[in-house]
SEGU-922492 format. One record per atom (N, C-alpha, C): residue in three letters; atom name; x, y, z; residue number from 1. Coordinates in nm, 3 decimals. Example, Ala and Ser with C-alpha at 12.3 -4.5 7.8 and 13.67 -1.06 7.14 Angstrom:
// SEGU-922492
NODE,ala,N,1.319,-0.569,0.780,1
NODE,ala,CA,1.230,-0.450,0.780,1
NODE,ala,C,1.320,-0.330,0.780,1
NODE,ser,N,1.285,-0.225,0.708,2
NODE,ser,CA,1.367,-0.106,0.714,2
NODE,ser,C,1.290,0.003,0.787,2
This chain:
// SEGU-922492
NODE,unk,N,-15.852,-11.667,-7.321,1
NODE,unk,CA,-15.815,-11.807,-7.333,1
NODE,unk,C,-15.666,-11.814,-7.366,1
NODE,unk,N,-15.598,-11.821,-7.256,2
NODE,unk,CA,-15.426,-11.852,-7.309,2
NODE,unk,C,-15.411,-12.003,-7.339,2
NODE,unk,N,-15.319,-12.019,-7.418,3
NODE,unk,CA,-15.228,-12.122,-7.512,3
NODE,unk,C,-15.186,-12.214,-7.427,3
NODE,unk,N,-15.197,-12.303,-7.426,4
NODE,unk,CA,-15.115,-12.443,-7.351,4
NODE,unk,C,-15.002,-12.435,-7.425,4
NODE,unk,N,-14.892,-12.480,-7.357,5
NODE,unk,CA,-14.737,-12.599,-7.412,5
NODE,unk,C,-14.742,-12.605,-7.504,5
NODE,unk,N,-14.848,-12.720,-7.557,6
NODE,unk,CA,-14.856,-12.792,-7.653,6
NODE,unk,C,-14.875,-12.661,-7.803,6
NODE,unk,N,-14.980,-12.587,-7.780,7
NODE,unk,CA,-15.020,-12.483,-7.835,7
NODE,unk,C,-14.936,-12.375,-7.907,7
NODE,unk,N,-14.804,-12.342,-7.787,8
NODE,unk,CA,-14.733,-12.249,-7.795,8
NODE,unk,C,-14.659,-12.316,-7.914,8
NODE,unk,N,-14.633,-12.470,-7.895,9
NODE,unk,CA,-14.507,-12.513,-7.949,9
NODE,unk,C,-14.546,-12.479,-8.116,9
NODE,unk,N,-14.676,-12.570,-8.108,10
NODE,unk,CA,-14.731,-12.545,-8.219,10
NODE,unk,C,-14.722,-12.411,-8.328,10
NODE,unk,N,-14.720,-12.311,-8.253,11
NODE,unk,CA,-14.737,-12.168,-8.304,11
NODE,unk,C,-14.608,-12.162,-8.366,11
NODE,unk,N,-14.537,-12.201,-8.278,12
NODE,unk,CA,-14.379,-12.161,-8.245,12
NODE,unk,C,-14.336,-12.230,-8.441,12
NODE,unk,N,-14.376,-12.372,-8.423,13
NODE,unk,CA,-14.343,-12.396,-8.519,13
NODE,unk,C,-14.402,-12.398,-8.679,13
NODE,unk,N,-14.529,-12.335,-8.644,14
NODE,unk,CA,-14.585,-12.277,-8.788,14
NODE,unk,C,-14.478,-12.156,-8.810,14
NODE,unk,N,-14.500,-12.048,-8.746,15
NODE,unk,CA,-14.383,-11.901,-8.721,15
NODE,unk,C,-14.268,-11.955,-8.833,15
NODE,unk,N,-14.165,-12.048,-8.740,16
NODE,unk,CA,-14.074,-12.090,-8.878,16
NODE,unk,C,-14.082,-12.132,-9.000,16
NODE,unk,N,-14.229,-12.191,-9.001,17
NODE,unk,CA,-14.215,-12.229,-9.195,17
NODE,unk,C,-14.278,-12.089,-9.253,17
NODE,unk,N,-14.320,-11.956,-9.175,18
NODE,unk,CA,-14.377,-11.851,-9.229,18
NODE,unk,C,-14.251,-11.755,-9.253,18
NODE,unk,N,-14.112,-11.810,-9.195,19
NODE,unk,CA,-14.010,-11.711,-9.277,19
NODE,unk,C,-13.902,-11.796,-9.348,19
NODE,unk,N,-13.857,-11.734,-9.445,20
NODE,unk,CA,-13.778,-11.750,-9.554,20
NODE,unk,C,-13.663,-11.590,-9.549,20
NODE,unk,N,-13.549,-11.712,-9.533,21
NODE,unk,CA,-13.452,-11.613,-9.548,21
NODE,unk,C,-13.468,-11.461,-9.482,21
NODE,unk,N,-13.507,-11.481,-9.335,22
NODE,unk,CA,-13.523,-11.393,-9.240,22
NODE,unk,C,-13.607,-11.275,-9.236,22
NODE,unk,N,-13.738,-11.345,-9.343,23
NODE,unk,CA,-13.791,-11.253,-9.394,23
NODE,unk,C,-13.963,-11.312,-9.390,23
NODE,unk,N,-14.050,-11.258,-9.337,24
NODE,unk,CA,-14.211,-11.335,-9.327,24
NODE,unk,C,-14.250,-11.305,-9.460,24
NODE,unk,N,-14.265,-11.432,-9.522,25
NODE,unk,CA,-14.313,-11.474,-9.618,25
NODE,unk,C,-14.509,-11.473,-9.640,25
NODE,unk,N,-14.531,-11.426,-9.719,26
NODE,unk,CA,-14.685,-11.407,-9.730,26
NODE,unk,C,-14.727,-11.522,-9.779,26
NODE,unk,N,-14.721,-11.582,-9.902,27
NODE,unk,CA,-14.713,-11.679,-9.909,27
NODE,unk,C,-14.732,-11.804,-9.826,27
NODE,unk,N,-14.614,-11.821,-9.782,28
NODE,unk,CA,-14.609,-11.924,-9.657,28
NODE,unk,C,-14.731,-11.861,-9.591,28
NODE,unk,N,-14.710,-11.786,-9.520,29
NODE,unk,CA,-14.853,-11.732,-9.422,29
NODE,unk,C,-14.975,-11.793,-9.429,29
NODE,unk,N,-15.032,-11.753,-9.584,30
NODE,unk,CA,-15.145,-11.789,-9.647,30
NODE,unk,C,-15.140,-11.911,-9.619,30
NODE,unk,N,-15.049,-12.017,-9.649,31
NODE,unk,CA,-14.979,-12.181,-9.646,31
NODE,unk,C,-15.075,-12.193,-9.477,31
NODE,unk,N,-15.010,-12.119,-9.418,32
NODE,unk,CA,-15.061,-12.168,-9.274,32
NODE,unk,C,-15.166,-12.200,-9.207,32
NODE,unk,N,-15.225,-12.033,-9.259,33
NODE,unk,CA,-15.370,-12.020,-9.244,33
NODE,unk,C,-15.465,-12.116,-9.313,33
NODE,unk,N,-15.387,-12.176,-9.436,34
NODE,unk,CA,-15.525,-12.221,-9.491,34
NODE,unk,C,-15.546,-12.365,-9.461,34
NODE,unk,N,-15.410,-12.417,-9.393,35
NODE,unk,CA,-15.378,-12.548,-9.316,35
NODE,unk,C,-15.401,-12.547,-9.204,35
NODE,unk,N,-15.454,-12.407,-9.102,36
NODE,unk,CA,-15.533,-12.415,-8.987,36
NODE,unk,C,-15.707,-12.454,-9.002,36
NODE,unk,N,-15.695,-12.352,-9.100,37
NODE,unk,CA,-15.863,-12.379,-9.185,37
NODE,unk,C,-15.921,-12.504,-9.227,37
NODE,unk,N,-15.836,-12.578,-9.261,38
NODE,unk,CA,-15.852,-12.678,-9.325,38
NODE,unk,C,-15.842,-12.794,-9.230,38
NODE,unk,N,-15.756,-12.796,-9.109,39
NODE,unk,CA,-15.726,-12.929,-9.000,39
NODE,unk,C,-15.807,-12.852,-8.869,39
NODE,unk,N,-15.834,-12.778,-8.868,40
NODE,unk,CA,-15.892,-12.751,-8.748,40
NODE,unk,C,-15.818,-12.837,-8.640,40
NODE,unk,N,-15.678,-12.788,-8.580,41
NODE,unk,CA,-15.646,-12.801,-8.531,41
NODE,unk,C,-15.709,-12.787,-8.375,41
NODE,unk,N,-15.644,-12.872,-8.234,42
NODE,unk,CA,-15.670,-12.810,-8.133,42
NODE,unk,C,-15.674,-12.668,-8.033,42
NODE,unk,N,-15.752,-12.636,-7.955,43
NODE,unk,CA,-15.763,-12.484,-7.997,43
NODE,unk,C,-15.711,-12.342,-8.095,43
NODE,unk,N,-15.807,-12.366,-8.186,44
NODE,unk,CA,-15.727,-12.258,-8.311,44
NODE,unk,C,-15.731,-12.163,-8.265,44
NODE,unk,N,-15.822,-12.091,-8.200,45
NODE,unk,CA,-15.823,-11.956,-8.168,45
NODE,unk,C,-15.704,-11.900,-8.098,45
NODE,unk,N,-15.679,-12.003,-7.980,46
NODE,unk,CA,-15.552,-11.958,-7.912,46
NODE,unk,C,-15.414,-11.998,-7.972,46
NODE,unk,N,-15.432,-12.075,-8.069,47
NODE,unk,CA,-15.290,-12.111,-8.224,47
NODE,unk,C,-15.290,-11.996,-8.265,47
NODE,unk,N,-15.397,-11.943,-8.294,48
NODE,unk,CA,-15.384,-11.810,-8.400,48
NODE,unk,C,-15.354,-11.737,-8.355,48
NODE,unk,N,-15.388,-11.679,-8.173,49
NODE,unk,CA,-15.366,-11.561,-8.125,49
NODE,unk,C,-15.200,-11.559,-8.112,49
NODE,unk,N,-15.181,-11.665,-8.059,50
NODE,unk,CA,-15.002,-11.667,-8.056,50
NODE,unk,C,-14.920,-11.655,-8.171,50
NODE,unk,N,-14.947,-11.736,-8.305,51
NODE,unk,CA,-14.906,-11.758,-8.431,51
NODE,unk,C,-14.870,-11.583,-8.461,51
NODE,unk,N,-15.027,-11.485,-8.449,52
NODE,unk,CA,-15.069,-11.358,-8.475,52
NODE,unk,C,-14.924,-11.288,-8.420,52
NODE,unk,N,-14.917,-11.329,-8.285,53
NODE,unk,CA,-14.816,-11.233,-8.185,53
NODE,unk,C,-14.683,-11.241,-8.241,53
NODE,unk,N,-14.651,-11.364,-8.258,54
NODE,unk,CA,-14.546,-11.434,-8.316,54
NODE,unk,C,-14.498,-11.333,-8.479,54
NODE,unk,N,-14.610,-11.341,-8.523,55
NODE,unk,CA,-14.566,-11.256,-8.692,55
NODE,unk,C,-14.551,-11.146,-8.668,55
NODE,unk,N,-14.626,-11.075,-8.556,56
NODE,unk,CA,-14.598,-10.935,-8.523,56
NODE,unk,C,-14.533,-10.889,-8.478,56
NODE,unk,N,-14.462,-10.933,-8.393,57
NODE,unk,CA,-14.334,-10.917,-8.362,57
NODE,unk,C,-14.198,-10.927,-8.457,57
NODE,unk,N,-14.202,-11.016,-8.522,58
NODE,unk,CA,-14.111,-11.017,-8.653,58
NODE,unk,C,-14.107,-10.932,-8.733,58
NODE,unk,N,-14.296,-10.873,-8.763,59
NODE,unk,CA,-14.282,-10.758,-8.848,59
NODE,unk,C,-14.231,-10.647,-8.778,59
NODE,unk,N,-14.234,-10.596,-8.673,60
NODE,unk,CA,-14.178,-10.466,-8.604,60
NODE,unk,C,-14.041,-10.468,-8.640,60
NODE,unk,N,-13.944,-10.572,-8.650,61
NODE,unk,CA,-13.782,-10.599,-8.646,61
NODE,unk,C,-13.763,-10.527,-8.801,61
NODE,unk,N,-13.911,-10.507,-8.899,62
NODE,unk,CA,-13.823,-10.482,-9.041,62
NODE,unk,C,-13.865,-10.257,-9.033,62
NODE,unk,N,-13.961,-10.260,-8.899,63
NODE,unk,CA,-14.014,-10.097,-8.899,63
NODE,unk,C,-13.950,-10.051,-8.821,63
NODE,unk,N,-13.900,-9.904,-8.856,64
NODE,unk,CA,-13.790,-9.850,-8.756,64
NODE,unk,C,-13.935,-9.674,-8.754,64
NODE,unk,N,-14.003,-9.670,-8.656,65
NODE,unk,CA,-14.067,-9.591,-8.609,65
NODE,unk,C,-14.021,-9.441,-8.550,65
NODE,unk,N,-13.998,-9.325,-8.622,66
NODE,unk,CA,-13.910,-9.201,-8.606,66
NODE,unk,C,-13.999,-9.149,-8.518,66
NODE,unk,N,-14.008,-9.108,-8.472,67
NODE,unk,CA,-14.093,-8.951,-8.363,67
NODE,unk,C,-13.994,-8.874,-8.347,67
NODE,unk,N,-14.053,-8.736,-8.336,68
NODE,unk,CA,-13.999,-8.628,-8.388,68
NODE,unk,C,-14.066,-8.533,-8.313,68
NODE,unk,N,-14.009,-8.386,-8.275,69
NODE,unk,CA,-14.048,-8.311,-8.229,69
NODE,unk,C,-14.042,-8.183,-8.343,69
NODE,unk,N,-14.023,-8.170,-8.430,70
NODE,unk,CA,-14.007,-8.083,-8.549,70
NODE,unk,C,-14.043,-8.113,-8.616,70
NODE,unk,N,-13.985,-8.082,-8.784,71
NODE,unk,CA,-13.993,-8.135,-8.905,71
NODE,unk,C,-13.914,-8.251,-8.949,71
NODE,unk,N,-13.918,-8.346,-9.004,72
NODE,unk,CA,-13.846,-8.477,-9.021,72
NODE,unk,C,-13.800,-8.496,-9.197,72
NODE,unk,N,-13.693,-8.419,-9.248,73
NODE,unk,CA,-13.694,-8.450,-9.395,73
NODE,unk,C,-13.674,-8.627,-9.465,73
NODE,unk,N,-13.692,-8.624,-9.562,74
NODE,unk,CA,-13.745,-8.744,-9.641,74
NODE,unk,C,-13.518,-8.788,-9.611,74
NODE,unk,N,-13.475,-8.734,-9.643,75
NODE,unk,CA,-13.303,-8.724,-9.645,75
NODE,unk,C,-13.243,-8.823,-9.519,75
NODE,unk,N,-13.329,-8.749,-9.380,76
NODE,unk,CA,-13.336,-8.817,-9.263,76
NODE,unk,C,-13.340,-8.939,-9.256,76
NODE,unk,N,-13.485,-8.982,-9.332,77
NODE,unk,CA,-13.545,-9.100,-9.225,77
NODE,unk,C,-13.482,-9.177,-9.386,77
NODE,unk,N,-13.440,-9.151,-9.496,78
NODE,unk,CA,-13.373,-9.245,-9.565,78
NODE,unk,C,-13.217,-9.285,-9.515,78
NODE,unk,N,-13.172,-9.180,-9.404,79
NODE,unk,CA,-13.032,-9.208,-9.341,79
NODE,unk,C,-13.063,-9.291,-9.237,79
NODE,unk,N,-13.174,-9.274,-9.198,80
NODE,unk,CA,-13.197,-9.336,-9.074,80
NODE,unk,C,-13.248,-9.499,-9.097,80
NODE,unk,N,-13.269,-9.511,-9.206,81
NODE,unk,CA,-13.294,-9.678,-9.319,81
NODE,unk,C,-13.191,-9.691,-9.324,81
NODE,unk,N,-13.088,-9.653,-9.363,82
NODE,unk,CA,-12.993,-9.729,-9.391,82
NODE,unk,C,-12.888,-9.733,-9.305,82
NODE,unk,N,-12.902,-9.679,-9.178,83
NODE,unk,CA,-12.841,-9.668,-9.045,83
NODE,unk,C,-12.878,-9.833,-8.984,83
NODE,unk,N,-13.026,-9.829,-9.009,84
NODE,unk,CA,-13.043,-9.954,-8.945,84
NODE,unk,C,-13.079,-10.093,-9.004,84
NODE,unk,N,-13.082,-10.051,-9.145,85
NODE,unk,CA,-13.067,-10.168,-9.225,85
NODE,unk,C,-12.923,-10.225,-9.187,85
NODE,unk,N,-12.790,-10.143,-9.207,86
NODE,unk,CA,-12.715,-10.194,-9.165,86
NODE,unk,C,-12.675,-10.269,-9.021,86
NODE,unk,N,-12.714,-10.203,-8.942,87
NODE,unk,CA,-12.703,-10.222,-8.771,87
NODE,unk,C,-12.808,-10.369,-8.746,87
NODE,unk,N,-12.870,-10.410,-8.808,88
NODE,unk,CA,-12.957,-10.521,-8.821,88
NODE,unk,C,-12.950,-10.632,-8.911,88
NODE,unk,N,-12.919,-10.584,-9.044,89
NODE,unk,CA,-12.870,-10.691,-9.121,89
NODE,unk,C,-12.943,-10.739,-9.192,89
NODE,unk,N,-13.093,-10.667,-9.210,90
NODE,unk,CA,-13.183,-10.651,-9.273,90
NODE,unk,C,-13.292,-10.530,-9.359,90
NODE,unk,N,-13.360,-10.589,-9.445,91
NODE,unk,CA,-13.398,-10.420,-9.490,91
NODE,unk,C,-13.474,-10.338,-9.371,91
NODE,unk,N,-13.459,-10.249,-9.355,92
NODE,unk,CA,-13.560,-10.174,-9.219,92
NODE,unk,C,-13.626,-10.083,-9.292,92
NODE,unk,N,-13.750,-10.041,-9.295,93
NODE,unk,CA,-13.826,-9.957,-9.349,93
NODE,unk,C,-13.857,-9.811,-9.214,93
NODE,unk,N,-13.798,-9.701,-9.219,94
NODE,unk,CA,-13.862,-9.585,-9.128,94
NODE,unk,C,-13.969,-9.477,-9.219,94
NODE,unk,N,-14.071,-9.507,-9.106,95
NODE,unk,CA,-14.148,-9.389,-9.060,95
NODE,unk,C,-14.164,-9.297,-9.001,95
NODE,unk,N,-14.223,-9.165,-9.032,96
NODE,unk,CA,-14.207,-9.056,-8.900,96
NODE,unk,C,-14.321,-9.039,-8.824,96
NODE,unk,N,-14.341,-8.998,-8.732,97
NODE,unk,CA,-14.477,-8.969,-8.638,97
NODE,unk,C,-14.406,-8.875,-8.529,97
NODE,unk,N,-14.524,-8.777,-8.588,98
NODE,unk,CA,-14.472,-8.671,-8.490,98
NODE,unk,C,-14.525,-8.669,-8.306,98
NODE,unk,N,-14.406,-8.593,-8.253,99
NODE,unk,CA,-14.466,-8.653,-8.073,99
NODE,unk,C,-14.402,-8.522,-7.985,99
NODE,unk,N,-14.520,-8.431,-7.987,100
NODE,unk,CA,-14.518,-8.337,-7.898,100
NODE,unk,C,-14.442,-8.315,-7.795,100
NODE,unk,N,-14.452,-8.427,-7.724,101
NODE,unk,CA,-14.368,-8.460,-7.615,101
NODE,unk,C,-14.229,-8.452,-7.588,101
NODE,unk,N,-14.194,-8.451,-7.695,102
NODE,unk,CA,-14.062,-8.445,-7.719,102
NODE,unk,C,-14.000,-8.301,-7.752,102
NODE,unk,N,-13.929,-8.254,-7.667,103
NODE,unk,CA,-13.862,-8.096,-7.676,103
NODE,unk,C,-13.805,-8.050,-7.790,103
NODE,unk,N,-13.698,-8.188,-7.845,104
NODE,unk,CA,-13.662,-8.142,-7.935,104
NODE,unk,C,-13.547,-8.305,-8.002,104
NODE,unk,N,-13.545,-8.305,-8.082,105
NODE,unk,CA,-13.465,-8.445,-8.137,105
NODE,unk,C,-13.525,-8.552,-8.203,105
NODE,unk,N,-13.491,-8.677,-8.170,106
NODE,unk,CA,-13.532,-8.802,-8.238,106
NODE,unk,C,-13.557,-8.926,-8.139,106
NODE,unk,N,-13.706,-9.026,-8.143,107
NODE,unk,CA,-13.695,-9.119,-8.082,107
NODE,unk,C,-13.700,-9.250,-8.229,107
NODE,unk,N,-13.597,-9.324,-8.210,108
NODE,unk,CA,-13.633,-9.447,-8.313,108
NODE,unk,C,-13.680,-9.567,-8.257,108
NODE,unk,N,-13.761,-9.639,-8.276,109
NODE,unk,CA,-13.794,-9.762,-8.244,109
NODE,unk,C,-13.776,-9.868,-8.344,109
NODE,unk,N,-13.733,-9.995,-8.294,110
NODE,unk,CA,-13.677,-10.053,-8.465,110
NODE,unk,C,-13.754,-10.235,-8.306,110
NODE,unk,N,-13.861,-10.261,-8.382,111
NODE,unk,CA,-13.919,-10.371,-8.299,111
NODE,unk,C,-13.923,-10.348,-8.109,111
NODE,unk,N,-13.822,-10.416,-8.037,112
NODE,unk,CA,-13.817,-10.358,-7.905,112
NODE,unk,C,-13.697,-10.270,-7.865,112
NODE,unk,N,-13.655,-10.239,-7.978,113
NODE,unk,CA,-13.492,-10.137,-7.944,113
NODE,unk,C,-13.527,-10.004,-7.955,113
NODE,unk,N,-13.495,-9.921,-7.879,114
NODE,unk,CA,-13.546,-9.788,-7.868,114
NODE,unk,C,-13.374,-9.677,-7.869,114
NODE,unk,N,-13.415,-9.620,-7.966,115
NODE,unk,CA,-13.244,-9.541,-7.990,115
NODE,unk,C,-13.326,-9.362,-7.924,115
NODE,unk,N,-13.257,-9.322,-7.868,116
NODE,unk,CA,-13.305,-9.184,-7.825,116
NODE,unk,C,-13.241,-9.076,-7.815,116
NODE,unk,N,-13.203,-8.979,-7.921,117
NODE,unk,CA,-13.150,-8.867,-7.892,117
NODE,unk,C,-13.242,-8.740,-7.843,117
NODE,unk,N,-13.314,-8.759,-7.759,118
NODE,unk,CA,-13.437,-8.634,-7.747,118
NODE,unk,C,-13.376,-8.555,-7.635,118
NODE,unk,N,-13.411,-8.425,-7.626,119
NODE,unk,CA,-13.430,-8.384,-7.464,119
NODE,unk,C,-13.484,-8.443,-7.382,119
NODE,unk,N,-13.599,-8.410,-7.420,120
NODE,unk,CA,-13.706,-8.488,-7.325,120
NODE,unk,C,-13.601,-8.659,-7.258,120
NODE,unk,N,-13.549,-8.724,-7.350,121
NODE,unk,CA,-13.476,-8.810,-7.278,121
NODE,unk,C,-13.352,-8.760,-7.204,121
NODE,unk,N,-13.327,-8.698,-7.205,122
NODE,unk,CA,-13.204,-8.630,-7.111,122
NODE,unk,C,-13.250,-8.614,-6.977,122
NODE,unk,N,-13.353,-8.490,-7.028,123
NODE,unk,CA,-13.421,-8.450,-6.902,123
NODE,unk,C,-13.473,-8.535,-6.802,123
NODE,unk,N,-13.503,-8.665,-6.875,124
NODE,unk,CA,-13.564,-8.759,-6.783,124
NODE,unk,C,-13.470,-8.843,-6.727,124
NODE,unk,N,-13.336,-8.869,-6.767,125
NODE,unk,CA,-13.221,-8.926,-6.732,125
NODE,unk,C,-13.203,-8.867,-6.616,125
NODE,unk,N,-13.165,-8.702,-6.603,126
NODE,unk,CA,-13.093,-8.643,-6.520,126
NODE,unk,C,-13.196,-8.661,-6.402,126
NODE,unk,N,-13.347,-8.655,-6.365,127
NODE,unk,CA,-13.465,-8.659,-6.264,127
NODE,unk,C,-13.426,-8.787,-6.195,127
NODE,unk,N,-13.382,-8.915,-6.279,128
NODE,unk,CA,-13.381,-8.991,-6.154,128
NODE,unk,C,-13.297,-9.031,-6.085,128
């Protein structure tokens, strides 16, 4: 069931009263949900699914996602926080996950931005 216009807008504009100071507010959130709950708005399900997409995406912008083909020290991925806390302008929280795939280096993901020092990305540069 996709979202009408009307629907999207809707989402669009719950989304903004759910952040504060560039930051998703839980709080507010709760605020939203419990004012969907409560008005039973026109199609909620597809409000919520978008609203849902909408927060999740925001939350990816504060996770910076490491993969790694080695060992990843704690030293790293705290350089690698504050690499992109700065480069963003916000706090960024990194994680590591390790990925076979990778020959040897670093892939970061920070929401849809993908930073790549790997082989494996080289290698795949130079193929096409």
């Amino acid at each position: 069931m996709a979202a009408d216009k009307q629907t999207k807008l809707l989402a669009k504009q719950l989304f903004k009263l759910s952040v504060v100071n560039g930051v998703v507010s839980p709080e507010q959130v709760a605020g939203v949900l419990g004012w969907v709950e409560k008005t039973s708005p026109h199609r909620p399900v597809a409000l919520l699914k978008a609203y849902q997409h909408r927060i999740a995406l925001e939350l990816a912008k504060s996770r910076a996602e490491v993969e790694h083909a080695g060992p990843v020290g704690d030293a790293t991925l705290k350089q690698i926080e504050a690499a992109m806390t700065k480069r963003y302008a916000r706090p960024v929280t990194a994680t590591a996950k390790a990925n076979p795939k990778l020959l040897a280096g670093l892939r970061v993901r920070v929401g849809s931005d993908i930073y790549e020092s790997s082989v494996a990305g080289q290698l795949a540069t130079l193929s096409v």
